[in-house]
C-alpha positions as CSV (number, residue, x, y, z in Angstrom):
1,X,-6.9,48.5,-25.7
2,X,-3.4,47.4,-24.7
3,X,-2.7,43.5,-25.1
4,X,-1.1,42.1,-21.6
5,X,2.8,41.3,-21.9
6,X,3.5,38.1,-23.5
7,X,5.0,35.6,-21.0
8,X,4.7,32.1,-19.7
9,X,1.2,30.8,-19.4
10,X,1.5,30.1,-16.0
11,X,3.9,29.3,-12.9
12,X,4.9,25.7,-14.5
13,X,6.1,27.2,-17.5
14,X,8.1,29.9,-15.7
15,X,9.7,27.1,-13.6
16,X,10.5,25.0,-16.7
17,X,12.1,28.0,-18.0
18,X,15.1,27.3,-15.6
19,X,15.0,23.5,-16.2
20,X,19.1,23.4,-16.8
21,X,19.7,26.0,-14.0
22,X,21.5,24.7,-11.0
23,X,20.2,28.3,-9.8
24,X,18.8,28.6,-6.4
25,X,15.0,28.1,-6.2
26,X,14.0,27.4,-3.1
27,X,15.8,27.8,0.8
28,X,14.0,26.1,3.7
29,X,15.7,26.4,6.8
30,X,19.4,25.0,5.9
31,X,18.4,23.8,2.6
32,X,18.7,25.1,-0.8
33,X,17.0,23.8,-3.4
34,X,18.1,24.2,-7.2
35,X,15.6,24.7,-10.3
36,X,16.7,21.4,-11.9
37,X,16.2,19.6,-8.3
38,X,12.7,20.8,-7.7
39,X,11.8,20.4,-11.0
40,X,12.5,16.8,-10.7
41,X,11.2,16.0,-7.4
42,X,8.0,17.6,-8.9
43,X,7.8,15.2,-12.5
44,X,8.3,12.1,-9.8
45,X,5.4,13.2,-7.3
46,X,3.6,14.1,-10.9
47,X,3.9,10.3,-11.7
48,X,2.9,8.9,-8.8
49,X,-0.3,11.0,-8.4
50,X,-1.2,10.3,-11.7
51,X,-0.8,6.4,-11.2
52,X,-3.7,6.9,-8.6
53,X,-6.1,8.8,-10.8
54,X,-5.0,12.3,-10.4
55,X,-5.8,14.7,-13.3
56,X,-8.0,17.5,-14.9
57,X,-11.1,17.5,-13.1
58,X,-10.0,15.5,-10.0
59,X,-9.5,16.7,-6.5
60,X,-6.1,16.0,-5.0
61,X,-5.7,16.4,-1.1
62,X,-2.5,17.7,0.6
63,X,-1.2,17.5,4.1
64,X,2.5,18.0,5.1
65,X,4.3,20.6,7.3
66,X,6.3,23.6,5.7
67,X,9.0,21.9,3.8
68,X,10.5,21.6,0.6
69,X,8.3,18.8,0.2
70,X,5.5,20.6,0.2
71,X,6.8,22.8,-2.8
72,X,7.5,19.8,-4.3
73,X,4.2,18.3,-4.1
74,X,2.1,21.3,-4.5
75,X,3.8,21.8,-8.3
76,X,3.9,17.8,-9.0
77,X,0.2,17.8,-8.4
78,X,-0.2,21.2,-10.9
79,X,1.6,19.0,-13.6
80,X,-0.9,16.2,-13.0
81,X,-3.2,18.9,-14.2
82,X,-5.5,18.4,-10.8
């Protein structure tokens, strides 16, 4: 039986991977977003969720439009561990 590649546990560690990189993550409309700024954004929203309970086991609801904020949010909430 053949063992799956070794590799980053999941899309947060791939992400932090890049942490230094001023390489392009993410382009919404006019916008380009680098590794080391969406990483941050993400570690602020992290902190804030987590100040209102969010966690392991806890639900966390999500509402925005399409934006770089919602990338932001959607990986800020993943480090909360909700």
């Amino acid at each position: 039986m053949s063992r799956p590649p070794s590799g980053p546990a999941n899309i947060l560690d791939l992400l932090s991977k890049h942490r230094s990189s001023e390489a392009i993550a993410l382009v919404h409309g006019d916008q380009s977003i680098s590794y080391q700024r969406m990483l941050d954004a993400s570690e602020r929203i992290s902190s804030v969720v987590m100040s209102y309970g969010a966690g392991p086991e806890r639900t966390v609801a999500l509402c925005l439009e399409r934006s770089s904020e919602l990338v932001f949010s959607v990986f800020g909430i993943l480090k909360a561990g909700a």
